[in-house]
C-alpha positions, 0 to 999 in steps of 0.5 A: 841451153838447148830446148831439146828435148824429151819433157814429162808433163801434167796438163791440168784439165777440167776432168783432172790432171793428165799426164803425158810427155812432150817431145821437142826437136828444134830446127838447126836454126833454131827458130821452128821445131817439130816433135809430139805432144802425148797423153791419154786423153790425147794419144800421141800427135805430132807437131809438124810446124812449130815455132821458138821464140827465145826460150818459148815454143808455139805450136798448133795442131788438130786432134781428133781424141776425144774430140775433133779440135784445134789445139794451140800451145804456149810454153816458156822453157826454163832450164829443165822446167817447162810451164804454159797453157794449152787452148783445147776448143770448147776445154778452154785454156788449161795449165801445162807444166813439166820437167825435162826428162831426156 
């Protein structure tokens, strides 16, 4: 199954679970995507050079709400279901979860 896609999902964070999307367009290799990570807290930033190992996605990016600092994301992608961690500077590693939406 191809790991494209539109993905509904709920970061949990130390102010509570945020909602938000992420939004996945792999490469015709396969092996790098692009795409975007949003939220409220976030707004939406897009990812420029992520990686795809097997059904796993890697990705790292800086944002700047609500505070300047570089993310990195570890997400394994299972059919339509998607779970992983999100590392937020000084918010620590938190859990992302979500469903495919498109």
């Amino acid at each position: 199954m191809s790991l494209a896609g539109t993905y509904d999902c709920t970061l949990s964070t130390p102010l509570g679970a945020k909602s938000g999307s992420l939004v996945v367009v792999p490469s015709p290799d396969g092996e790098s995507f692009t795409g975007s990570l949003s939220n409220a807290m976030l707004g939406t930033v897009e990812i420029t050079h992520g990686a795809i190992d097997g059904d796993m996605l890697l990705c790292s990016l800086e944002v700047t709400q609500p505070t300047r600092m570089k993310v990195t994301c570890e997400v394994i992608v299972d059919g339509d279901m998607l779970n992983g961690f999100v590392k937020a500077g000084m918010f620590g590693s938190m859990k992302l979860t979500g469903s495919r939406a498109a």
